[in-house]
N, C-alpha and C positions, 0 to 999 in steps of 0.2 A: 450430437444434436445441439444447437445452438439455443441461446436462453428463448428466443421469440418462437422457434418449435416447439420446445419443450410446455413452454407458457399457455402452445395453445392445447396441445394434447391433455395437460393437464385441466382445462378448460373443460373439455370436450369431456373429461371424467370425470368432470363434476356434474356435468346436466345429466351424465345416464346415470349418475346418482341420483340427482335430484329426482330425476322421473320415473328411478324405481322406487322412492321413498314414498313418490305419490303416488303407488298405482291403489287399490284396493283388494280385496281378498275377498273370493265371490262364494257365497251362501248356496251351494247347488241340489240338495239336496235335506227335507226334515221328513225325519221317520218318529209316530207319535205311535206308543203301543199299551194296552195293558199288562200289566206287571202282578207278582206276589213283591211283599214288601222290600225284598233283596232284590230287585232288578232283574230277575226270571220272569221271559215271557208268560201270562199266563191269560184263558181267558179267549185266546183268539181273536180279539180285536185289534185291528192295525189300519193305520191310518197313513197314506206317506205322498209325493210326492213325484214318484215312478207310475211310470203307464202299467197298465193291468189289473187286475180284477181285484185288484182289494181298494176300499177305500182312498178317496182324496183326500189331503187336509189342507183344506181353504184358508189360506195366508192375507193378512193386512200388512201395513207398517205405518204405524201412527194412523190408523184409519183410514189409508188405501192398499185398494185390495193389489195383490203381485202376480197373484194364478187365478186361472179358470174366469177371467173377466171375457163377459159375451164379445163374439161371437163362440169363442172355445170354450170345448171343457177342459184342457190340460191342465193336468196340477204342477206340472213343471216350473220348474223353478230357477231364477240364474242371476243373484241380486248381489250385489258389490256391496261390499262394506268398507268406509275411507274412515278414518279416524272419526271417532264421535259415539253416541247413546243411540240406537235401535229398541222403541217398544212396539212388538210381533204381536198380532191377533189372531185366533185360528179357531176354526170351527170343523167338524167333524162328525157325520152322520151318525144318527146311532144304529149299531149294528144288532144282529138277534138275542144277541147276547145279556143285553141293556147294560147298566150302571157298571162299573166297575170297580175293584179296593182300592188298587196304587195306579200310575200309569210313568212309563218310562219316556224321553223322546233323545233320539239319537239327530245330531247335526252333522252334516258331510260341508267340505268346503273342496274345492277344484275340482268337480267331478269325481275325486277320489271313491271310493265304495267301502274303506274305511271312517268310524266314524273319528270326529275329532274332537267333540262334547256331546257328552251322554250325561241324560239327569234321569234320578227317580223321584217321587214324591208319592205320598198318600194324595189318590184323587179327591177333590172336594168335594164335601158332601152337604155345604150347605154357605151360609156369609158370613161365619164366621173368620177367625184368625186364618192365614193362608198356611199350607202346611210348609214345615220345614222341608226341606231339599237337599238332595248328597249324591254327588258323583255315582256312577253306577260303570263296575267294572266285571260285570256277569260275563262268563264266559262267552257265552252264544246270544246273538240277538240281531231284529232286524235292521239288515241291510240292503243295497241296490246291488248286490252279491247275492242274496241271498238271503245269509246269516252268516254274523262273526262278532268278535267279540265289542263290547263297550269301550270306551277311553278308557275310562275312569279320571275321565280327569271334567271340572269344568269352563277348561281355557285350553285353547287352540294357538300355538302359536307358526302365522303360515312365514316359513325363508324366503319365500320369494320377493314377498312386498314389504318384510320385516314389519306385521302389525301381529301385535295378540289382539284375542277375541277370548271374552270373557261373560258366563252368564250369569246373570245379575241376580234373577230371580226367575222364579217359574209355577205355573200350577194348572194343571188339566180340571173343568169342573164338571161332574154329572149333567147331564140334560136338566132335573130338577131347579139345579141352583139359580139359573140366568133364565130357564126359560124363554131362549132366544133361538128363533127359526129363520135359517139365514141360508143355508146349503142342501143340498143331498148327495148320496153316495158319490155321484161322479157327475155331478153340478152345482155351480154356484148358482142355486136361485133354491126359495124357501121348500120344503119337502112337505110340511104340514105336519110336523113335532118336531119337540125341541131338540137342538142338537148341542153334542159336545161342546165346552167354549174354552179355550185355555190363552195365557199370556202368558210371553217371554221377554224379556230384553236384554241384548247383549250390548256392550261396552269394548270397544274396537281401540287401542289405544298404540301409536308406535315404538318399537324398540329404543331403547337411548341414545343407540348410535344412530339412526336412520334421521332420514330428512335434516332439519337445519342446524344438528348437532355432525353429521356428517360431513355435510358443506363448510361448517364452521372451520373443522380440523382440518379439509382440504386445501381453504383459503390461507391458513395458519402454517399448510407446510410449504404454498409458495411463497408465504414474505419469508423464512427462515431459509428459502434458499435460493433468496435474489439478496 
């Protein structure tokens, strides 16, 4: 191969670098559940994002909403994440159950049915201080499968687009605390009591090698071997 093919091949592998550096890593699935303090379903309340008879959970981000906006009810879900700060708003019908202790919520990324951040917390019970938060690695728990087990971890790293996802923070709060009527079971519009309210945000950030640390060392093996 001569220096001008080679020059361009190597070229040509740098943009599908470059373009897999910038794809994003897509959010397809949140499963919001109550818990006992260890991250054991408990309680029967489940909130998620899959079609069928159990509860919706009504997503924002930064205060626009992502599911169930009119004309649809689907809670479906299929949101990209590109390097940067994601702060998630979710609301949740209350079930017969009412209030709850703890609540777990599981995140799937690529349609996977594994999850890839799992959190637990004690649910809020009021405005005070927000509760503390810790990975949740319970054996069984809900999924778009079914059930299966938590990460236990809470950072996702996806190979494909070489970004981590990392959850910053989080808290599910009782009906009581906010007093906010925003949803119902399997609509986004107000139900006439309050419903669940919780916030998340994750922090999406790329690997060291990926994007313009890649390109850099690309560029740096063709001057060393012209």
């Amino acid at each position: 191969m001569n220096r001008s093919s080679h020059t361009l091949v190597c070229l040509g592998a740098l943009a599908a670098l470059a373009a897999s550096a910038g794809a994003g890593v897509r959010l397809t699935d949140v499963f919001q559940f109550s818990t006992f303090a260890n991250g054991q379903p408990f309680g029967g309340q489940l909130w998620d994002t899959e079609p069928g008879p159990t509860f919706g959970i009504w997503l924002s981000v930064d205060g626009v909403p992502i599911n169930g906006v009119a004309p649809t009810t689907d809670a479906s879900i299929d949101f990209e994440l590109t390097p940067g700060s994601y702060a998630f708003q979710m609301w949740g019908a209350v079930g017969s159950a009412g209030s709850i202790p703890h609540a777990g919520m599981n995140l799937f990324f690529g349609d996977s049915s594994t999850a890839g951040i799992s959190v637990v917390a004690e649910a809020r019970s009021d405005m005070g201080p927000v509760p503390v938060i810790m990975a949740n690695d319970f054996a069984s728990t809900p999924t778009p499968a079914g059930s299966g087990p938590a990460s236990g971890s809470l950072s996702y790293f996806d190979a494909d687009s070489g970004l981590t996802v990392s959850l910053v923070d989080y808290f599910y709060a009782n009906p009581q605390v906010f007093n906010d009527d925003q949803v119902q079971g399997f609509n986004r519009v107000p139900g006439g009591g309050p419903d669940f309210y919780g916030e998340f945000t994750l922090r999406v950030i790329p690997a060291p090698a990926s994007g313009a640390a890649i390109v850099g060392m690309a560029v740096l093996g063709l001057r060393r071997r012209r």
